[in-house]
PAKOL-28983 format. One record per atom (N, C-alpha, C): x, y, z. Coordinates in steps of 0.001 Angstrom, whole numbers, padded with zeros to 6 digits, always signed. Layout:
N
XYZ ...
***
This chain:
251
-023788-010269+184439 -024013-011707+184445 -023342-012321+185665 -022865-013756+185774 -022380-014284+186652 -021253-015225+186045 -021512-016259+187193 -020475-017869+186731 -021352-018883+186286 -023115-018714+186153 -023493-019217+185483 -023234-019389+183823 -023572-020527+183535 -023404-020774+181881 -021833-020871+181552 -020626-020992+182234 -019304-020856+182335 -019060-022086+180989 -018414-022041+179877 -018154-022780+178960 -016665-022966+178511 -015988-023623+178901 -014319-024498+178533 -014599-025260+177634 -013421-025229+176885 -012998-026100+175636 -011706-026959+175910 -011223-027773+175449 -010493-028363+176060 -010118-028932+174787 -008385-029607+174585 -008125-030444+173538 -007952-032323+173872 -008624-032941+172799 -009088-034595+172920 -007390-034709+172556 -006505-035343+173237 -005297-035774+172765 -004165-036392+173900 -003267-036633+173508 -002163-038232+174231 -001886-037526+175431 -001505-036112+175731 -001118-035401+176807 -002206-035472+178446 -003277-035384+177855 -004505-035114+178875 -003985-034852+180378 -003709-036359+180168 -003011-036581+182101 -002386-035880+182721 -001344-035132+181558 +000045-034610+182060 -000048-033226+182185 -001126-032885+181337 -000727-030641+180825 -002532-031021+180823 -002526-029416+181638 -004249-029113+181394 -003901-027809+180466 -004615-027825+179895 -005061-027086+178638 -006609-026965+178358 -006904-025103+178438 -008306-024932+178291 -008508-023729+177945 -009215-023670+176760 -009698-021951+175996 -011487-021892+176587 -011078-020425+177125 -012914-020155+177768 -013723-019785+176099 -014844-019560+176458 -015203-019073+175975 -015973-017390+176202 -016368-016835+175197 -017853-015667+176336 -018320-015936+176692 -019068-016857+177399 -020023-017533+177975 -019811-017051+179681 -020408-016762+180491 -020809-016522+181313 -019785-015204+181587 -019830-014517+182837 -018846-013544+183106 -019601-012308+183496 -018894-011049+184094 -019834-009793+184118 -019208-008937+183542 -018906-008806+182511 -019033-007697+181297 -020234-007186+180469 -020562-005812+180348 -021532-005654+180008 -021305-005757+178085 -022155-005425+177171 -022196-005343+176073 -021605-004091+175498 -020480-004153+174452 -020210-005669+173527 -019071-006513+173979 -018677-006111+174954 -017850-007386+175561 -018639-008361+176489 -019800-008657+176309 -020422-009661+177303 -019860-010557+176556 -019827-011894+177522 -019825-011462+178976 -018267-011862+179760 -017718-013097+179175 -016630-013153+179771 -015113-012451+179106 -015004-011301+179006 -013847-010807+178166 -012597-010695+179040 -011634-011596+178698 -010924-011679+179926 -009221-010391+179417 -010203-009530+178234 -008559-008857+178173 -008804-007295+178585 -007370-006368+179225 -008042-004950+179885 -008074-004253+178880 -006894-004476+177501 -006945-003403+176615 -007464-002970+175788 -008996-003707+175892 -010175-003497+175126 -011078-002703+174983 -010943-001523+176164 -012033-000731+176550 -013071-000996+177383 -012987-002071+177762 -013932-002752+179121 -013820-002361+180343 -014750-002276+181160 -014582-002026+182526 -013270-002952+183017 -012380-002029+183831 -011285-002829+184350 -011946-003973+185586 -012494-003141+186130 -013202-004225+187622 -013472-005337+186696 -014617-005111+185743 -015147-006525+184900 -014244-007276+184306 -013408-006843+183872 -012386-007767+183619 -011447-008748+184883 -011164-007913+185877 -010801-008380+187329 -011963-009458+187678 -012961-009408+187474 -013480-010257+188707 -013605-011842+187424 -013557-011224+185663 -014001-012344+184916 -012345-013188+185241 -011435-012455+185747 -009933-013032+185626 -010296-014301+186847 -010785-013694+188189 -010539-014129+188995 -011896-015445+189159 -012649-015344+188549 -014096-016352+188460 -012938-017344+187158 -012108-016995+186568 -011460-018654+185887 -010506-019378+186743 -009996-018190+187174 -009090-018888+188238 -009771-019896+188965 -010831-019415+189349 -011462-020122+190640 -012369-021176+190095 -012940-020895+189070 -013688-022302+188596 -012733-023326+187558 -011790-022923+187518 -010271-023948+186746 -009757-024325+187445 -009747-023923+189075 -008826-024442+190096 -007306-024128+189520 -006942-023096+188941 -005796-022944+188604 -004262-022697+189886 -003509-023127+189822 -002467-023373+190467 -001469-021890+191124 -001896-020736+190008 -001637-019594+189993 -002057-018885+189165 -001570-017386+189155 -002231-016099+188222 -001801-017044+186942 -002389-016847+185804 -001882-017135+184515 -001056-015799+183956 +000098-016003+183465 +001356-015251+183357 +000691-014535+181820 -000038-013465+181799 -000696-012529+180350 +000313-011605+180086 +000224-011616+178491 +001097-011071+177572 +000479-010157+176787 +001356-008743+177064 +001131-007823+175848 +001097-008507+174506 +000586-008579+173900 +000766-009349+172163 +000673-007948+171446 +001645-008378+170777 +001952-007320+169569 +002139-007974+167998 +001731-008918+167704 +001876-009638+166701 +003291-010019+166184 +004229-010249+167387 +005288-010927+166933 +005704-012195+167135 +007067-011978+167485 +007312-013815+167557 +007761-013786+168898 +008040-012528+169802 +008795-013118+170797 +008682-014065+172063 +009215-014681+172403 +008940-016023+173687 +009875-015229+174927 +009490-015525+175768 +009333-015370+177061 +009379-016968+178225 +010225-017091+179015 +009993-017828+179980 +009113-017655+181190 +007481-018672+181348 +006928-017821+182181 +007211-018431+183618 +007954-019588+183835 +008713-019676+184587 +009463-018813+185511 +009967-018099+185007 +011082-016788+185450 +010117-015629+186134 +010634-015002+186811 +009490-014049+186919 +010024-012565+185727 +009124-012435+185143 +008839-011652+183768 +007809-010515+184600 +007893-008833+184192 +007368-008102+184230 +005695-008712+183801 +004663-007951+184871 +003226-008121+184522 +003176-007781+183147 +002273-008877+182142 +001956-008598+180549 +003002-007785+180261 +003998-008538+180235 +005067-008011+179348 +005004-008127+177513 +005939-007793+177165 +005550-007896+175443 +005979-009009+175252 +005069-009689+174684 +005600-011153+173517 +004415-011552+172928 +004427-012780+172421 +003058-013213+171696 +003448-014782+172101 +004285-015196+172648 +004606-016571+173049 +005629-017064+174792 +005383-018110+175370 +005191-018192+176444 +005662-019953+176746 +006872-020062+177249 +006670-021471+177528 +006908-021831+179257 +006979-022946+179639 +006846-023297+181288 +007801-024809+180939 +008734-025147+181858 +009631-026358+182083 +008918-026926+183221 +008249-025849+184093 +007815-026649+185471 +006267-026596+185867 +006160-027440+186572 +004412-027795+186954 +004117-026177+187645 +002762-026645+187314 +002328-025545+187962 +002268-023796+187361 +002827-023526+186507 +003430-022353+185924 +002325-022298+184994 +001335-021234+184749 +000283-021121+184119 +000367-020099+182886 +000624-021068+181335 +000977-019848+180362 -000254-019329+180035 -000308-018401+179165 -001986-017615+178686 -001331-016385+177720 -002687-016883+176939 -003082-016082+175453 -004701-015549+175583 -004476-014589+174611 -005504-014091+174531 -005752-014280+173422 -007471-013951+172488 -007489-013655+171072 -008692-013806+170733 -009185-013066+169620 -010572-013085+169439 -010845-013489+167193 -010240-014339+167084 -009806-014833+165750 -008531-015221+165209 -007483-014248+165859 -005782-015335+165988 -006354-016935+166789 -004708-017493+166526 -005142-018905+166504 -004606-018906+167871 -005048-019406+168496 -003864-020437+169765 -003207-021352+169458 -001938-021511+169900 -001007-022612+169621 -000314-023129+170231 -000995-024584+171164 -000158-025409+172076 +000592-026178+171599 +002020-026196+171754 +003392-027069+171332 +003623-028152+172794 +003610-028890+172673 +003660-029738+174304 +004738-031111+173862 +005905-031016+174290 +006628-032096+174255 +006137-034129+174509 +005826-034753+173972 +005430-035512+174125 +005653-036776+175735 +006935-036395+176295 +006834-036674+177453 +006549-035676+178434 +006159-034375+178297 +005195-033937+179217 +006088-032901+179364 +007483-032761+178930 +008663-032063+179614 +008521-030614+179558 +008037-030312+178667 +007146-028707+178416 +006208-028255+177772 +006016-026785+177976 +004744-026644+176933 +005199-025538+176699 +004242-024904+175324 +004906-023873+174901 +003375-022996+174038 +002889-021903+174394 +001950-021285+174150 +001775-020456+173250 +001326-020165+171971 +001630-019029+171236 +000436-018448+170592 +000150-017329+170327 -000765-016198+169497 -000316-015894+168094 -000905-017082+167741 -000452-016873+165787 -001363-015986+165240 -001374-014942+164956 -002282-014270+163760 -001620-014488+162586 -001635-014125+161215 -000877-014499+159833 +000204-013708+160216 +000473-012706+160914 +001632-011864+161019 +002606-012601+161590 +001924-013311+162667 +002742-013920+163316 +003400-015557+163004 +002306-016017+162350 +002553-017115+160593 +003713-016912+159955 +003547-015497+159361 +004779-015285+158593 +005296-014767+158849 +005989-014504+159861 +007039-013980+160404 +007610-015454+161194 +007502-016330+161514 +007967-017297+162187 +007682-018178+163343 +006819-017314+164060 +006366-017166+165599 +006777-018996+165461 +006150-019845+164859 +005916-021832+165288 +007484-021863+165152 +007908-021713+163597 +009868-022057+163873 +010781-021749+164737 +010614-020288+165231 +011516-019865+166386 +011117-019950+167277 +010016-020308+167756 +009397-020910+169261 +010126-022260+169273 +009463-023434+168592 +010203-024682+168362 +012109-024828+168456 +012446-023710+167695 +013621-023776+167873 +014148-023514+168868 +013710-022378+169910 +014370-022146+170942 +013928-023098+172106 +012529-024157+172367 +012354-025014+173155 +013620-026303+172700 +013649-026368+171684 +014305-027644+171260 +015566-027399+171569 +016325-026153+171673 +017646-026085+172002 +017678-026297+173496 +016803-026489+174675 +016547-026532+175747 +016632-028203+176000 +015926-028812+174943 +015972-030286+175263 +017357-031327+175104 +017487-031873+176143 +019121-032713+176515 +019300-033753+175085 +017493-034329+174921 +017404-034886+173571 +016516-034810+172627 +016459-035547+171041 +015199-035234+170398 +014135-035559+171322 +013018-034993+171187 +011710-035589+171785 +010716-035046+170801 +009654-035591+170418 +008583-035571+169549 +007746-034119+170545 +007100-033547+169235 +006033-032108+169820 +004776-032731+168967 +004234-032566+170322 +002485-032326+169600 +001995-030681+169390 +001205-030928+168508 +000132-029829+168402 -000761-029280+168701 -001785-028748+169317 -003391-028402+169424 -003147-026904+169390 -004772-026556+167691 -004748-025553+167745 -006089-025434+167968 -006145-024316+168764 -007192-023383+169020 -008151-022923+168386 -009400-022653+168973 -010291-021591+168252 -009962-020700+167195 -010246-020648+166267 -009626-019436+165175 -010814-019167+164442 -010934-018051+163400 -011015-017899+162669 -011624-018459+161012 -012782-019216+160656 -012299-020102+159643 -012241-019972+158322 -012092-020981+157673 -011424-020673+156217 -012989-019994+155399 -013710-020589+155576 -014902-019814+154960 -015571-018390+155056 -014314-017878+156065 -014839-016596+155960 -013330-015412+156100 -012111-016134+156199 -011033-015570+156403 -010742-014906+155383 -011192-013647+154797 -010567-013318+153264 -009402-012318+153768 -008567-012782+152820 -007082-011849+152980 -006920-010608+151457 -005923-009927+151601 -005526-009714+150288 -004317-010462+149751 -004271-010046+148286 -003224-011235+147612 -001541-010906+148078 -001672-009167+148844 -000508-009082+149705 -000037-010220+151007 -001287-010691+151107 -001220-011727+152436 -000498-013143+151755 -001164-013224+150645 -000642-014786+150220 +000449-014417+149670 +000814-013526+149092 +002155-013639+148508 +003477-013904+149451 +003412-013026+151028 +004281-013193+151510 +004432-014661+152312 +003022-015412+152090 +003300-016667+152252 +004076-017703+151794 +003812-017084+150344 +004507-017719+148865 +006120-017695+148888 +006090-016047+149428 +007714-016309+149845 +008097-017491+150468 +007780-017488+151512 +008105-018943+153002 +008378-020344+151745 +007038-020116+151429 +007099-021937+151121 +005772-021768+149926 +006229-022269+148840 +005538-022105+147266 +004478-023108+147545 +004477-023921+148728 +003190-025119+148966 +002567-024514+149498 +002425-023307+150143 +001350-022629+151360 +000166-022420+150113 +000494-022182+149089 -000522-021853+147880 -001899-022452+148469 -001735-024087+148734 -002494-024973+149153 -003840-024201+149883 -003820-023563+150914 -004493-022734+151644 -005235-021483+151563 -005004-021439+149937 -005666-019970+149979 -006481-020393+148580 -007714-019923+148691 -008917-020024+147749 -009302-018688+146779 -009096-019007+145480 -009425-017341+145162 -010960-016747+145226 -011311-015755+145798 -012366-015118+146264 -012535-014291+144980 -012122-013286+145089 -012805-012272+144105 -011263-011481+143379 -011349-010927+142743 -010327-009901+142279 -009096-009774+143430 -007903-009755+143302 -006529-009770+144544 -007493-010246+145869 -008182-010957+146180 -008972-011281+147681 -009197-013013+147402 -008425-013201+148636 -008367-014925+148684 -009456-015410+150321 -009442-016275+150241 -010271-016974+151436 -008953-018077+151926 -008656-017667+152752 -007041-018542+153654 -007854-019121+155006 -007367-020701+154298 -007673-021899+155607 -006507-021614+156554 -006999-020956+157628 -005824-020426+158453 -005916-022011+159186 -006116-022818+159506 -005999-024162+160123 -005008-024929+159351 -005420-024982+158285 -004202-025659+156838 -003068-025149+156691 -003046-023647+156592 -001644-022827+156866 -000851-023566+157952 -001591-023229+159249 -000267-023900+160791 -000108-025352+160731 -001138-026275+159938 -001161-027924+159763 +000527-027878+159068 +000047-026842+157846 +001265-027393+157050 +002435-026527+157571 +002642-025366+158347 +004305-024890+158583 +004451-025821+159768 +003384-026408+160649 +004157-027193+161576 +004729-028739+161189 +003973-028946+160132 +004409-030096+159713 +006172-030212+158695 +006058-029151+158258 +007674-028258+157888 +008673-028389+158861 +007948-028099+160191 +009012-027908+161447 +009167-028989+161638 +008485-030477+161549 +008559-031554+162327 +007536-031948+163030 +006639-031240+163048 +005680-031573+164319 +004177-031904+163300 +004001-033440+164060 +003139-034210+162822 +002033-034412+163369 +001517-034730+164342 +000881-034858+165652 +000152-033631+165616 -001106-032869+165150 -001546-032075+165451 -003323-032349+165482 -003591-031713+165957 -005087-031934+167012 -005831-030677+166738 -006991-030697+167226 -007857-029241+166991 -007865-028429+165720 -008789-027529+165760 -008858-026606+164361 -010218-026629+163967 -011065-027359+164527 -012051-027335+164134 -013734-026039+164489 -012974-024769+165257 -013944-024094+165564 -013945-022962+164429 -014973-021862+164747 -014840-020909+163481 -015103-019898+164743 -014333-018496+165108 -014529-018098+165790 -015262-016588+165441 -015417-016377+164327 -016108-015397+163655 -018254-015984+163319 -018269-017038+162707 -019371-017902+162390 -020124-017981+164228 -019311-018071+164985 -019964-019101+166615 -019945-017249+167361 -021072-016761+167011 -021070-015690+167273 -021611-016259+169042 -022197-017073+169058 -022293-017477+171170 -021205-017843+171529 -020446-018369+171065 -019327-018516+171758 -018122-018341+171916 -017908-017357+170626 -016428-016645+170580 -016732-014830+170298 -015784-013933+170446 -015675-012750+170515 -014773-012956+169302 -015166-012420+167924 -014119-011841+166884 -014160-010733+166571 -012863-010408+166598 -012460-008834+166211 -012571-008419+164556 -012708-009613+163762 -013349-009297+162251 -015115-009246+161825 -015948-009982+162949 -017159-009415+162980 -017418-008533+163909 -016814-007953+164809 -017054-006301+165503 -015899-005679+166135 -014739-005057+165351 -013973-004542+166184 -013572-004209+167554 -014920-003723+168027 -015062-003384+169440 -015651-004925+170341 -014699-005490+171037 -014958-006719+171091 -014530-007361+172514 -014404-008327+173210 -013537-008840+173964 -012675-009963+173561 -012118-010536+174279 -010708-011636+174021 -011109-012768+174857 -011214-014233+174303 -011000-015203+175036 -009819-015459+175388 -009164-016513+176608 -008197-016980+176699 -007696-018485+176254 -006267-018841+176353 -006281-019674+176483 -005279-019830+177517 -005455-021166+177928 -004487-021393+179473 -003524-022841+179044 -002246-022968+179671 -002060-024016+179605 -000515-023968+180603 -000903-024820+181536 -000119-025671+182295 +000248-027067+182386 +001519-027629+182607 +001774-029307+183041 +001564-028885+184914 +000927-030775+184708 +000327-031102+185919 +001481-031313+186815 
***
């Protein structure tokens, strides 16, 4: 394929001016099938070149400022300054920037994206929630370690990402229980399906632990990235798959 048909998503919210923020989609790119067409991750089994040139066609049609700083994800919580210079795709699943210009990035093909952006613009903070990374902490100890950075309180917004949606997310009742641990309200989010198999509003889940953390202000959630078979790559309707990104820098 090409850079024709090239498709960005973008979040409607108070920041705009200050932080660009943008998840591609598959939509245009030269990867052949089943990663057509834009699969922007290498550890997928994709041609490496195709992945190189889909890296370098966002760069160039985002006008991005620099490489976007990509992360091994391993489904944890750890953060990383991408500020600093950090080993190429080093391990973490989270990513924040204090200064302009500094380009964080996620990958994911049904995990959620999760932009944390200080309300005066002062940072941003990027993360790859899958439920593992839900319940294990990834939003509290991200939040916590930006907030120990700030001189004062300052309000966090939200925008989440492309995910996954509740109408088709079935878990087992091992999944909700260790939710149940966290917080006996997460109940809220999970629908009973069939015998131990629930249907989990993974959008309602991060609404409500971020709203736990403090952060009230949240935006997006509205895609299904399994259902939008044109425009997202999920790894629960074909394993063998590619990865969208997401990007996010202050201006």
């Amino acid at each position: 394929m090409s850079d024709a048909g090239l498709d960005f998503i973008r979040p409607l919210w108070p920041l705009q001016q200050h932080l660009e923020v943008v998840t591609t989609t598959r939509c245009g790119g030269f990867s052949a099938a089943p990663f057509n067409a834009l699969n922007l991750a290498l550890h997928v089994g994709d041609d490496r070149l195709a992945v190189r040139r889909n890296r370098a066609l966002i760069k160039q049609q985002l006008n991005l400022p620099q490489e976007p700083k990509w992360l091994q994800q391993v489904h944890a919580t750890t953060l990383v300054c991408a500020d600093e210079l950090i080993p190429d795709e080093v391990q973490a699943d989270a990513s924040y920037s204090q200064q302009a210009g500094t380009v964080c990035a996620i990958l994911s093909a049904d995990c959620m994206p999760i932009v944390l952006a200080a309300s005066d613009a002062s940072c941003v903070v990027l993360l790859h929630a899958g439920w593992r990374g839900l319940v294990a902490g990834i939003v509290q100890k991200s939040l916590a370690v930006i907030r120990s950075k700030q001189a004062r309180d300052i309000e966090f917004y939200a925008w989440l990402g492309p995910a996954i949606g509740a109408q088709v997310f079935e878990v087992g009742a091992e999944v909700r229980a260790e939710f149940m641990k966290q917080d006996a309200g997460l109940a809220c989010a999970f629908k009973e399906y069939r015998q131990q198999r629930y249907l989990c509003d993974f959008y309602l889940l991060a609404r409500r632990i971020l709203a736990a953390a403090d952060v009230n202000q949240v935006f997006g959630g509205e895609h299904c990235t399994y259902s939008d078979q044109d425009r997202f790559f999920s790894y629960r309707r074909a394993s063998t798959t590619g990865r969208i990104a997401t990007l996010a820098y202050l201006k």
